[in-house]
C-alpha positions as CSV (number, residue, x, y, z in Angstrom):
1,X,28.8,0.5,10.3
2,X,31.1,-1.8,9.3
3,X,32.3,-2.5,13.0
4,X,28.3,-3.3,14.0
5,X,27.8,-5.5,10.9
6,X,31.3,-7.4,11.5
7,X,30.7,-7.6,15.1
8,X,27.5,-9.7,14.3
9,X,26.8,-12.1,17.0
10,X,23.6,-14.3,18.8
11,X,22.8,-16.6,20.9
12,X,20.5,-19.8,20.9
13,X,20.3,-22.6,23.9
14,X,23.4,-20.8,25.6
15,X,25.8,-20.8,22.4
16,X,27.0,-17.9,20.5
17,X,26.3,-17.8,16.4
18,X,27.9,-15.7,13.8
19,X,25.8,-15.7,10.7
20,X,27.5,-16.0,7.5
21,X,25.7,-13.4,5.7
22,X,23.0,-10.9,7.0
23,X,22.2,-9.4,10.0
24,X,20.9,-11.4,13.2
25,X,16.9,-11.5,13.6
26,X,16.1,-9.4,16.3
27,X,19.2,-7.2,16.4
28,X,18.5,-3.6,17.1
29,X,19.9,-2.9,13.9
30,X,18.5,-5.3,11.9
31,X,15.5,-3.7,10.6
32,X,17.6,-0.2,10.2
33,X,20.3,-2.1,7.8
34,X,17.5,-3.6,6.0
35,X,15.8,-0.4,5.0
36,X,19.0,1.2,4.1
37,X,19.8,-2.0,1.7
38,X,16.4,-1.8,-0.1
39,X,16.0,1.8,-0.4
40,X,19.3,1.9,-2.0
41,X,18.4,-0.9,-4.5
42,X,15.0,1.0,-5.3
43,X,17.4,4.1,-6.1
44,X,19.8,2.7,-8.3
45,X,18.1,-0.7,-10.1
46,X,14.5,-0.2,-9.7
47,X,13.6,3.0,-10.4
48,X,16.4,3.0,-13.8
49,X,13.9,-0.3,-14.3
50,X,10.6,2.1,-14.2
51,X,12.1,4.6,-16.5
52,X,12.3,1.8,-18.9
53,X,8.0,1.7,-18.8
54,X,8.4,-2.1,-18.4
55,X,7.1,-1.5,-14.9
56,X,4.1,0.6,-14.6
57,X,3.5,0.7,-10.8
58,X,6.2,-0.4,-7.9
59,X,5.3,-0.1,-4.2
60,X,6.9,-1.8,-1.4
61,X,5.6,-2.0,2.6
62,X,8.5,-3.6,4.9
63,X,9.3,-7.2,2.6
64,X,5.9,-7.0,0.4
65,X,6.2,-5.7,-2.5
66,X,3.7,-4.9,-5.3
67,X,4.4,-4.7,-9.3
68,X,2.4,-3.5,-11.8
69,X,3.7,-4.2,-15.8
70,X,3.4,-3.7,-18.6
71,X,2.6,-7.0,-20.7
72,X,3.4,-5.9,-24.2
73,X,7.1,-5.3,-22.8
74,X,7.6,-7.4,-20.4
75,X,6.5,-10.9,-18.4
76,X,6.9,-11.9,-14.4
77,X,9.9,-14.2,-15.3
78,X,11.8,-11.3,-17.1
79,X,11.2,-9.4,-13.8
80,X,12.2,-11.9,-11.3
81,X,15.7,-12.3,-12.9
82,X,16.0,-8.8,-13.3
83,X,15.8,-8.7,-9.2
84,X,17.9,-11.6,-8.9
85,X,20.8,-10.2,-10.8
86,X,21.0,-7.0,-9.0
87,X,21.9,-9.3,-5.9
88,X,22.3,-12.8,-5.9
89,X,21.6,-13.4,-1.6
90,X,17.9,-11.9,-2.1
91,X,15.3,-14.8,-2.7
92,X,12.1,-13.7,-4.0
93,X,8.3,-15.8,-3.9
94,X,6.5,-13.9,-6.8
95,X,2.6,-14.6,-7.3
96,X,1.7,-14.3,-10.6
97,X,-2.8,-15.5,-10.1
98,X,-5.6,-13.7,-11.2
99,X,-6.1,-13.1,-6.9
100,X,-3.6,-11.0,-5.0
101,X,-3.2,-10.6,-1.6
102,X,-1.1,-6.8,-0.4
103,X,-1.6,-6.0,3.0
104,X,-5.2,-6.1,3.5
105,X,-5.6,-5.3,-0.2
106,X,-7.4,-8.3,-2.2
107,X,-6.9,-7.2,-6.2
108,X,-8.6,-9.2,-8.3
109,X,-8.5,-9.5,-12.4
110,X,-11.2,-11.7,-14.1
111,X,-11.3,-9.2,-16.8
112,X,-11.3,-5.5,-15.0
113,X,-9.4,-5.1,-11.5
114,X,-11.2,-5.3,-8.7
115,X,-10.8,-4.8,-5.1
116,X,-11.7,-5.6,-2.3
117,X,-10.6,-6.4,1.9
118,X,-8.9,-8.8,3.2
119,X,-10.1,-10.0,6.4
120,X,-6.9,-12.7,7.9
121,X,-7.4,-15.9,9.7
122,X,-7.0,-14.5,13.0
123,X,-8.7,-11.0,12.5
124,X,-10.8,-10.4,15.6
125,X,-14.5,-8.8,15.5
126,X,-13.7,-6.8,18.9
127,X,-11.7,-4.0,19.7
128,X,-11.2,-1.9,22.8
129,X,-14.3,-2.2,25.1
130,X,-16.2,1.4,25.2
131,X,-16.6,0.9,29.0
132,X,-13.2,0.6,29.3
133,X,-10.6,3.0,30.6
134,X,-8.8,3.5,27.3
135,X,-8.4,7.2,26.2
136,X,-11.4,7.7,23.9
137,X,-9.0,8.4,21.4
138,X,-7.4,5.0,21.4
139,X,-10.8,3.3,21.2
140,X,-12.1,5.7,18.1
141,X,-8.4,5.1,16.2
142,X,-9.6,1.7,15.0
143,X,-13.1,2.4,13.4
144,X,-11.2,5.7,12.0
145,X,-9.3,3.5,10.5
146,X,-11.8,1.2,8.6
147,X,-13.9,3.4,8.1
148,X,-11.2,5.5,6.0
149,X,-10.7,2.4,4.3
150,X,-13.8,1.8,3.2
151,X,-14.0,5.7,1.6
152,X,-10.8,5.3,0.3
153,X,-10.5,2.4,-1.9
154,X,-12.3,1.7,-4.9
155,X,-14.8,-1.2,-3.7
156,X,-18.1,-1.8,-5.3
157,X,-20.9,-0.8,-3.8
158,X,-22.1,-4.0,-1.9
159,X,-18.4,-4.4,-0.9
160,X,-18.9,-1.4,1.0
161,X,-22.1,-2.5,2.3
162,X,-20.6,-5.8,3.3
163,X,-17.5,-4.0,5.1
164,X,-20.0,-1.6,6.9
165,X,-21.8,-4.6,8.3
166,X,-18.6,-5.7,10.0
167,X,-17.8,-2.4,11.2
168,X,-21.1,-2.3,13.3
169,X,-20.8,-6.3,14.4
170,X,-17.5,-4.8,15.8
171,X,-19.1,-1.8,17.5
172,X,-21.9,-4.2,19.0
173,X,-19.2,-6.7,20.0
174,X,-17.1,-4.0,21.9
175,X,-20.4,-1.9,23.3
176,X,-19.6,0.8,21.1
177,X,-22.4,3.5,20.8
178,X,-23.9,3.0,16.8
179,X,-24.4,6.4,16.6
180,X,-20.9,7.6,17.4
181,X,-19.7,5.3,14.9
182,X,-22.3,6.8,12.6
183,X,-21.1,10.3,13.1
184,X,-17.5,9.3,12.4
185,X,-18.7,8.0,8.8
186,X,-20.2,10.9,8.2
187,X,-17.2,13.3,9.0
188,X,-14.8,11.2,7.4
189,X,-17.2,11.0,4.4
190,X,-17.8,15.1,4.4
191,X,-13.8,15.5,4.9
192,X,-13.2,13.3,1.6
193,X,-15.9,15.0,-0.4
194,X,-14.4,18.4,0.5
195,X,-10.5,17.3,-0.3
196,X,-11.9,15.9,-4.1
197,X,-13.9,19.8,-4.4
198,X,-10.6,21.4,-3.1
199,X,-8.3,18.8,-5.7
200,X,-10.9,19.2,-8.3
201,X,-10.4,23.1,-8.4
202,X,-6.5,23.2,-8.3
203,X,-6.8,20.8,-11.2
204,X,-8.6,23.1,-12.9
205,X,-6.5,26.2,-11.8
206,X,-3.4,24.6,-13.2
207,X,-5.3,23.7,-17.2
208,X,-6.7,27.2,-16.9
209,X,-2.9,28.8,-16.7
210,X,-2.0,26.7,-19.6
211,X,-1.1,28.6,-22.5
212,X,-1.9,26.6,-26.0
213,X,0.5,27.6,-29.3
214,X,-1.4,27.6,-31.9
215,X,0.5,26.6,-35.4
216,X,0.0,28.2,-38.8
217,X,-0.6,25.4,-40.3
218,X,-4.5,24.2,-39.2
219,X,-4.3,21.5,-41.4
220,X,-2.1,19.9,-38.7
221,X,-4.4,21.0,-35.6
222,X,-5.4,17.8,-33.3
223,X,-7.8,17.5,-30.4
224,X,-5.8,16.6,-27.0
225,X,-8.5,15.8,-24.3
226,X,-6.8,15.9,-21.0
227,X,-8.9,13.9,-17.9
């Protein structure tokens, strides 16, 4: 490791670079070393910073990163010097709005969160042509996708309807039959109901093996309701 990380070299207009620090974009390694770097960060700094409760929620996808805190214990400048500490070559570009972009994620928080898609600026309304000679597989994979999106996230009704709309503009676009797209939905929507029956019952399983103490003392008996 230390050999390929010393031995760090690229070239640009036909002369060789060293970089001073890091790894050269577009190494074979690069993206390997990177993962390494932040996983081990997450172990040691950030999850001793969620067992504090100051951070309610941490998830990271590649460089994005999303935190969720607590106010009453915390604030967004606290955090990003918290981060910087740990090492002082990382630069960070926190958001702090009321509108928050992750992935394809829109969060919103005018009073209660709400979600909803993102849709970039160079987001396409086609997809593999049905007359093509794509596996069929490769042609489904995409509506699979958004359409496990839309059953998956919490997104208002008309949100829904609104995204569903998009979904059949695509299928018209790409001369995708409607009603194989409508038969996806409804497999996808009979497979979700059936995991939440199947989650639902170990839930209940697992409060139905509990085994409650009861005290002498009534006087001290309180009502624990567990969702």
């Amino acid at each position: 490791m230390k050999l390929i990380l010393s031995q760090n070299y690229f070239t640009f207009q036909n002369k060789i670079y060293q970089p001073e620090k890091g790894v050269s974009m577009g190494s074979p390694i690069s993206s390997t070393i990177a993962k390494i770097f932040l996983q081990h960060l997450e172990d040691i700094h950030i999850k001793q910073f969620l067992n504090t409760k100051k951070i309610i929620f941490y998830t990271r996808y590649v460089d994005n990163i999303l935190i969720i805190y607590d106010t009453k214990r915390t604030n967004p400048n606290f955090i990003n010097k918290y981060i910087i500490q740990i090492h002082t070559n990382k630069k960070l570009n926190p958001t702090h709005e009321s509108n928050i972009c992750f992935l394809d994620l829109l969060i919103r928080k005018p009073s209660n969160l709400e979600f909803d898609i993102v849709c970039k600026a160079t987001t396409t309304d086609t997809t593999i042509n049905f007359l093509s000679y794509h596996p069929k597989e490769h042609k489904i994979a995409t509506y699979s996708h958004h359409i496990t999106r839309i059953n998956s996230l919490p997104l208002t009704l008309k949100r829904k309807q609104t995204e569903w709309t998009l979904i059949q503009l695509i299928t018209q676009n790409s001369n995708f039959p409607q009603k194989l797209v409508q038969n996806l939905n409804l497999q996808i929507q009979h497979k979700k109901t059936n995991k939440d029956k199947t989650n639902g019952k170990n839930k209940k399983q697992k409060l139905d093996n509990l085994h409650i103490l009861q005290p002498k003392n009534k006087e001290n008996h309180k009502l624990i309701q567990v969702h």
